[in-house]
C-alpha positions in Angstrom: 4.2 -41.5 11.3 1.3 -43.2 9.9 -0.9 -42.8 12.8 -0.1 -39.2 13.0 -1.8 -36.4 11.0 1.3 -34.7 9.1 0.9 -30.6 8.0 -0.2 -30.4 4.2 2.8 -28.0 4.4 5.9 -30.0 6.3 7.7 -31.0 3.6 8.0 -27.6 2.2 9.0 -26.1 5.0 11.9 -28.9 5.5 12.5 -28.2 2.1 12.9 -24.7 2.6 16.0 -25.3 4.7 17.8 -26.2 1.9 16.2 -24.7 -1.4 18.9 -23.1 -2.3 22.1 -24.7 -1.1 25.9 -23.3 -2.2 27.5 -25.1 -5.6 31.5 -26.2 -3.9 34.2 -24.5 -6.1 37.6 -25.2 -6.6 40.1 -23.1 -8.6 40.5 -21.3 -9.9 36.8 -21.0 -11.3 34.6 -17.8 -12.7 31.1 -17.6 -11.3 28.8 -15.1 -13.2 25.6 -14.3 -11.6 22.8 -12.4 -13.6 19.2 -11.6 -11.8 16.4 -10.4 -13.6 13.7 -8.7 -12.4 10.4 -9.9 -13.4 8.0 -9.2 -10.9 5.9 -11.1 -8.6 4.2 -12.3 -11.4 7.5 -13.7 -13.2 7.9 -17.2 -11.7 6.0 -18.8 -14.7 8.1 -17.1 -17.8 10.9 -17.8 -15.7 10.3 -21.2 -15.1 9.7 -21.6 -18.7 13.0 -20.1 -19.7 14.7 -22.5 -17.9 12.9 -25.4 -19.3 13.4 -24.1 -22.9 17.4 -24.4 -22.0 17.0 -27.8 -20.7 15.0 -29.8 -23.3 17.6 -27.8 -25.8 20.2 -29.8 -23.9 18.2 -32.7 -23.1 19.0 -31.9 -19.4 16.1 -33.0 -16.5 13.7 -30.0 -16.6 12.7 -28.1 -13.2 8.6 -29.7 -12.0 5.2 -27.4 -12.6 6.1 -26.2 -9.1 10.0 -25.4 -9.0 11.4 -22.5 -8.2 15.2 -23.7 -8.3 16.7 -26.0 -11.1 20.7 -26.8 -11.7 22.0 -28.0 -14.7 25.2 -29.5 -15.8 26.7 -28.8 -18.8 29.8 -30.5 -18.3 32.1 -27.6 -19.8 29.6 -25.3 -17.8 27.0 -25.4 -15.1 24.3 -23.2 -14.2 21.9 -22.8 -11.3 18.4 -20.9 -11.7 17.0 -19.6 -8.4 13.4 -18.1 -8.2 12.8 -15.2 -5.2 10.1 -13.0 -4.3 10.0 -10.9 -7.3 13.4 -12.2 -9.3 15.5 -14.4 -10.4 19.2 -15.1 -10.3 20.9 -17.4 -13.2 24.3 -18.3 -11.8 26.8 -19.8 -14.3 29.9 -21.5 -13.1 32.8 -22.9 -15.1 36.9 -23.4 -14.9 38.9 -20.5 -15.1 42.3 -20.2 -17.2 44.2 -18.0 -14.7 45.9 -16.1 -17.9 43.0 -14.6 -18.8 41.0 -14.4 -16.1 40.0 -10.6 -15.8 38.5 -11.2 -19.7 36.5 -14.5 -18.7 32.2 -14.6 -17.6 30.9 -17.9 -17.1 28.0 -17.7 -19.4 30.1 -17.2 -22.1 29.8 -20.7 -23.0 25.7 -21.3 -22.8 23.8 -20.7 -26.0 24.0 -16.8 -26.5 20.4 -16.6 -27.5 18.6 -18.1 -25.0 21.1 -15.6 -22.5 19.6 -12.8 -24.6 16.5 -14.0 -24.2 16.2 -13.9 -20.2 12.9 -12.5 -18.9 12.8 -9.4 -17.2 14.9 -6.6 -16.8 18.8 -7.1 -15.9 19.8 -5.1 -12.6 22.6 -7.5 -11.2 25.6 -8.7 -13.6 29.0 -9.2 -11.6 31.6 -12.2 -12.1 33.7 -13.3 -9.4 36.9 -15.2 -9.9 38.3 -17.6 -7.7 42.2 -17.7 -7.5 45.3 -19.3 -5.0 48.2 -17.7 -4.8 47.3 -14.0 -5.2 48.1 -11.5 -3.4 46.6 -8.3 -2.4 48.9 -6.2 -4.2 48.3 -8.3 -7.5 44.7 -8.0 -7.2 44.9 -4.0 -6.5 46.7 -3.3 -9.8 44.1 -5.1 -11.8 41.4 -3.0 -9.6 43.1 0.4 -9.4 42.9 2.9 -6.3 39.1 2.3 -5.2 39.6 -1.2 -4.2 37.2 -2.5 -1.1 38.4 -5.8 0.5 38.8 -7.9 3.8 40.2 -11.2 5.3 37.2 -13.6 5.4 36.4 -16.3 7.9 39.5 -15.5 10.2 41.7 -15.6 7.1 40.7 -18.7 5.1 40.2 -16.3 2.3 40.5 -12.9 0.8 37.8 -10.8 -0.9 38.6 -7.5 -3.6 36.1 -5.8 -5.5 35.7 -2.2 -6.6 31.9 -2.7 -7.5 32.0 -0.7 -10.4 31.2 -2.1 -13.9 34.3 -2.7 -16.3 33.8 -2.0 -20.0 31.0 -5.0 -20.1 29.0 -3.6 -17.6 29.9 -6.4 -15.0 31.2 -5.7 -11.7 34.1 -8.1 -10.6 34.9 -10.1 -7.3 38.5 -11.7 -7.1 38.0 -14.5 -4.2 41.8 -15.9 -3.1 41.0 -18.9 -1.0 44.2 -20.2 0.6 42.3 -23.3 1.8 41.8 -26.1 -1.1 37.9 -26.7 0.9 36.0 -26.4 -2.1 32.8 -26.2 0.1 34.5 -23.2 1.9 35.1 -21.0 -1.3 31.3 -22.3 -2.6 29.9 -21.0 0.5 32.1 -17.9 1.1 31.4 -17.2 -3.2 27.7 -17.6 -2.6 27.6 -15.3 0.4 29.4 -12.5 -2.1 27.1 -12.9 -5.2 24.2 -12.4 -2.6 25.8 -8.9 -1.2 26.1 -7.4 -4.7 22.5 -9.1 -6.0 20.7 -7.8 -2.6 23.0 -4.4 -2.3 21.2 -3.6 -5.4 17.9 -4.8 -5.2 17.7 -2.8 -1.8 19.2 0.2 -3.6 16.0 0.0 -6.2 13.4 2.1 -3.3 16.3 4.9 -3.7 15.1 6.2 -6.8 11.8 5.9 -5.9 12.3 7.7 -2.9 13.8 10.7 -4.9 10.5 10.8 -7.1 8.3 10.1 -4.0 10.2 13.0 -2.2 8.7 15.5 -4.9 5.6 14.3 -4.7 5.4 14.7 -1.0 6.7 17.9 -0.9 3.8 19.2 -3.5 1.6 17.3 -0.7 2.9 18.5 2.3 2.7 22.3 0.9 -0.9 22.3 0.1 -1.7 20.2 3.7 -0.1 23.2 5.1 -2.1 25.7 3.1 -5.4 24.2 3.9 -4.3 23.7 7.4 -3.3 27.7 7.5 -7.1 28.5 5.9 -8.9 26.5 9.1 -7.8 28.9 11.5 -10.0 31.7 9.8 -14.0 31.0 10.2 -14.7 31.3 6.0 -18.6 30.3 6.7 -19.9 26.9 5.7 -19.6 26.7 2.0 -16.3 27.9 2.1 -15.5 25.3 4.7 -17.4 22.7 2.3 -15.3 23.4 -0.4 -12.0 23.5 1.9 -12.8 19.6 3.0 -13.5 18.8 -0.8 -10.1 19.6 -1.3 -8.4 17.5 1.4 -10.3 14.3 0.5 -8.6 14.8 -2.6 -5.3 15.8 -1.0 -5.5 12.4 1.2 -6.7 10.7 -1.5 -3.2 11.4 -3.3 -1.6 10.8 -0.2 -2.7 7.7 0.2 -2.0 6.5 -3.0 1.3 7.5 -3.1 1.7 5.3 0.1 0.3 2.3 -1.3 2.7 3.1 -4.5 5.8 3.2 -2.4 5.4 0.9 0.7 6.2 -2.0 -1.1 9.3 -1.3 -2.4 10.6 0.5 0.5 9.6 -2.4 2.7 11.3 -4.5 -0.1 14.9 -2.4 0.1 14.5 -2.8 4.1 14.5 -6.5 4.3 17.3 -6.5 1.1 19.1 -4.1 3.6 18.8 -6.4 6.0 20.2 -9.2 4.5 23.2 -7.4 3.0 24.2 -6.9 6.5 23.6 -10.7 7.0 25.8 -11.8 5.1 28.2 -9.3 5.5 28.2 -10.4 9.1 28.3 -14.6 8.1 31.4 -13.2 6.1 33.9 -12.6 9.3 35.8 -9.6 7.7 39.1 -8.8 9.3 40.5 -5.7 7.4 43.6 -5.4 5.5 45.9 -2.4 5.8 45.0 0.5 3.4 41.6 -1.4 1.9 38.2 -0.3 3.4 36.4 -3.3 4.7 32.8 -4.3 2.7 30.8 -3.4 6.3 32.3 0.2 6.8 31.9 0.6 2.8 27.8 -0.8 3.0 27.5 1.5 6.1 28.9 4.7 4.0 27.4 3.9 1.0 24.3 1.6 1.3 22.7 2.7 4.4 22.2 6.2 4.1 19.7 5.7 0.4 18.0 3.1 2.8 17.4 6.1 5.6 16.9 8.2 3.1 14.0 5.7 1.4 12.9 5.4 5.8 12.7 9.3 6.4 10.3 9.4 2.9 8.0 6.6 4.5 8.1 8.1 7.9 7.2 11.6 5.7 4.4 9.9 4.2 3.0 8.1 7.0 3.1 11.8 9.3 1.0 13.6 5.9 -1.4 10.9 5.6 -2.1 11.7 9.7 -1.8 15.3 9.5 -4.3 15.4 6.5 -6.6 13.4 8.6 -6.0 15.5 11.7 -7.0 18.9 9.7 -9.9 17.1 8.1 -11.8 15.9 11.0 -11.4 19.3 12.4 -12.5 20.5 9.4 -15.5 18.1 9.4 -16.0 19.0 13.1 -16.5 22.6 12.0 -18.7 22.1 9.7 -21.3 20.2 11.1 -21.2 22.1 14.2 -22.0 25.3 11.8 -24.6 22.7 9.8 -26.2 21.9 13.5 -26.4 25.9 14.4 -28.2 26.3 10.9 -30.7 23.0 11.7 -31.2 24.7 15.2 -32.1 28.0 13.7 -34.2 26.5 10.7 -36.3 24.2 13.2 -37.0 27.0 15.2 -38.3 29.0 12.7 -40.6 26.2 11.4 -41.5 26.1 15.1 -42.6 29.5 14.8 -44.8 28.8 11.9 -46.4 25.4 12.9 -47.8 27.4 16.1 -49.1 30.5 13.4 -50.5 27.8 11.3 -52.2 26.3 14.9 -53.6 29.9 15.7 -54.5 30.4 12.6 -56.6 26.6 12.3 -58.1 26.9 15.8 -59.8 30.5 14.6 -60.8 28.5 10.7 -62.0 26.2 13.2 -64.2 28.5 15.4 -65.4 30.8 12.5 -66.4 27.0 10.8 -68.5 26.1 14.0 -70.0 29.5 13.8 -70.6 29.5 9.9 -71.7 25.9 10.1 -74.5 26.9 12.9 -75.8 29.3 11.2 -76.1 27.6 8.0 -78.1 25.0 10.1 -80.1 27.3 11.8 -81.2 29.2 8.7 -82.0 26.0 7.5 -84.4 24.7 10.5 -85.9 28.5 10.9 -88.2 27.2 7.5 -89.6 24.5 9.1 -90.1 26.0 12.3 -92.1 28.6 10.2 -94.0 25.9 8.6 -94.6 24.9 12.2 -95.6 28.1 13.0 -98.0 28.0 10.0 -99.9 25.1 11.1 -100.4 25.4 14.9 -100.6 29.5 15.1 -99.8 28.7 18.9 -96.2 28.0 17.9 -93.8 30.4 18.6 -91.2 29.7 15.7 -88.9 32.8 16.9 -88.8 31.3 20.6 -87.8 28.2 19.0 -85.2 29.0 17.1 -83.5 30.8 19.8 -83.3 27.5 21.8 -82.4 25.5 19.6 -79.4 27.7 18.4 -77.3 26.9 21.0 -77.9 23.0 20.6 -76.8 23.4 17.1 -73.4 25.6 18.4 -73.1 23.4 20.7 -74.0 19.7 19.0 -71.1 21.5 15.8 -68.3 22.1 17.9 -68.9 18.7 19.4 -68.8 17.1 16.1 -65.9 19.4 15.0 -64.0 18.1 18.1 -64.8 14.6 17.4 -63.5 14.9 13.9 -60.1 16.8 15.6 -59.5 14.0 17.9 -59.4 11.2 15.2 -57.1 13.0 13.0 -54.6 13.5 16.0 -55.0 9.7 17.2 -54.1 8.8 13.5 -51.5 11.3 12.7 -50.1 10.6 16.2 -49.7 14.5 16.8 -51.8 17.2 19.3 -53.3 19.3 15.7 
């Protein structure tokens, strides 16, 4: 493959494939899974957790990059996986059957640095793996609301309650008939994933409750301002009625971009709840609701709940919008009415103002002339004086209308340059 020109990102996606693969059990054994939600931002105190517990162990630590580590223990093993925005710490050890409904797996890894995990803890269930039970056994430990189901065509049984016992852990009792300790891995990791995603895509419920609030202060005043449109308030009114939906879809909008990514978040958690409730192959077993009918009753009705608040959101972001840009329509044609009326009446006074400068302008042609006249009737006089032939009086009459005349021509002259550099008929 030398030759070839290999993707800068091939071997992570092969790697992908198997990032995080199941640990094979054989029992009986206790698995205790805790996740921790950190935040997209968490991968780095995560990662640093986990490499505190290895060099106290002198175990191999997890690379700059890693988002998985195991470690072995020998009494004890655990497995750190990174996800989008948590982590899971899985513990694993051997089980003494006596005791078994008393036992966690992390019970035996340095109390402190369990303590100490980053985050906050949302998922904490153990799940036993046992032989020989039976379902009856199992339902006296769990009491009357005990969920369970034949798995993989019978290879196994499942029982849970999902409630938290006195140590706020919820409890899984796994009786694998088959001594395949790659079977029970993979059948144990497909459980500790229902309850960890169950409850990560149960996290948008609460927002959706707080969300649904807010939306229905939203919704109320959208309506209000949509009910004062219908009735022609004037423009400043109307101003002040737009003012006040840019600030309504201004809220709107942010309480979108607060809540999308968690309820797109409990979708896709949804989503693969019902994946590996699927992978699972649940036959039912008399009297004992199955985990699919349970998910179905339980689970997917916060999750439509958490879709019929997005779908809320999403129709008042657009029906904010709608009444704005009618609003806005409104008002400028109001604003356009007002122009119209306003240039009209500026109209009217740029053609008083030209009335007014053509008559400055005759009444200056006639003041101008006479001044100019006045002026040459002294030396026509003068004239006069000398040659006593002269006739000063006929003289000024004819030369007062070259003077009219020779003004307005220069008055016109002056007009005309003005109007070729103002690029307007004055």
């Amino acid at each position: 493959m030398t030759n070839w020109r290999i993707h800068p990102e091939r071997d992570a996606l092969l790697a992908e494939a198997h990032a995080r693969p199941y640990t094979p059990l054989s029992s009986p054994t206790v698995a205790t899974r805790l996740a921790t939600l950190s935040g997209e931002a968490g991968l780095a105190d995560d990662r640093a957790h986990m490499t505190a517990l290895c060099r106290q162990l002198g175990a191999a630590e997890p690379g700059p990059e890693s988002r998985w580590c195991a470690l072995d223990a020998g009494t004890w093993s655990l497995r750190w996986e990174r996800h989008t925005e948590f982590s899971t710490w899985t513990f694993f050890r051997a089980s003494d059957p006596a005791h078994a409904t008393l036992e966690d797996a992390h019970d035996r890894a340095p109390q402190a640095w369990v303590a100490g995990l980053p985050g906050e803890l949302l998922v904490a269930t153990t799940l036993d793996l046992r032989t020989g039970e039976t379902a009856a056994s199992i339902g006296t430990l769990l009491g009357g609301d005990a969920i369970g189901a034949q798995l993989l065509d019978g290879a196994a049984q499942v029982f849970t309650d999902l409630r938290p016992d006195a140590r706020g852990f919820t409890r899984y009792f796994l009786v694998a008939d088959s001594a395949d300790a790659a079977v029970a891995g993979r059948l144990a990791l497909g459980l500790l994933e229902v309850e960890t995603y169950r409850l990560m895509a149960l996290l948008a419920f609460p927002l959706a409750r707080e969300a649904g609030r807010e939306l229905a202060r939203i919704e109320g005043e959208a309506g209000e301002l949509a009910a004062q449109l219908a009735h022609d308030s004037g423009v400043e009114k109307d101003r002040r009625l737009l003012a006040r939906l840019v600030v309504l879809a201004g809220e709107a909008e942010a309480l979108n971009a607060r809540t999308s990514f968690r309820f797109g978040a409990g979708r896709a958690y949804h989503d693969i709840v019902r994946d590996r409730i699927a992978a699972l192959r649940e036959a039912p077993i008399a009297g004992l609701q199955t985990f699919s009918s349970f998910m179905e009753r339980r689970l997917a009705p916060a999750l439509r709940t958490c879709d019929t608040v997005a779908e809320r959101e999403r129709e008042a972001i657009a029906r904010i919008a709608r009444t704005g840009q009618m609003l806005s329509t409104r008002v400028e044609v109001a604003s356009s009415e007002s122009s119209a009326a306003l240039l009209l009446s500026m109209d009217r006074r740029a053609q008083l103002q030209l009335r007014l400068q053509r008559l400055v302008e005759g009444l200056s042609v006639a003041a101008i002339s006479y001044y100019l006249l006045s002026l040459a009737v002294y030396a026509l006089k003068a004239m006069e004086h000398a040659w006593p032939r002269f006739d000063a009086t006929l003289a000024a009459g004819l030369l007062a209308p070259l003077l009219v005349g020779g003004v307005w021509y220069g008055m016109r002259r002056i007009r005309d340059r003005l109007e070729a550099e103002a690029g307007t008929k004055l």
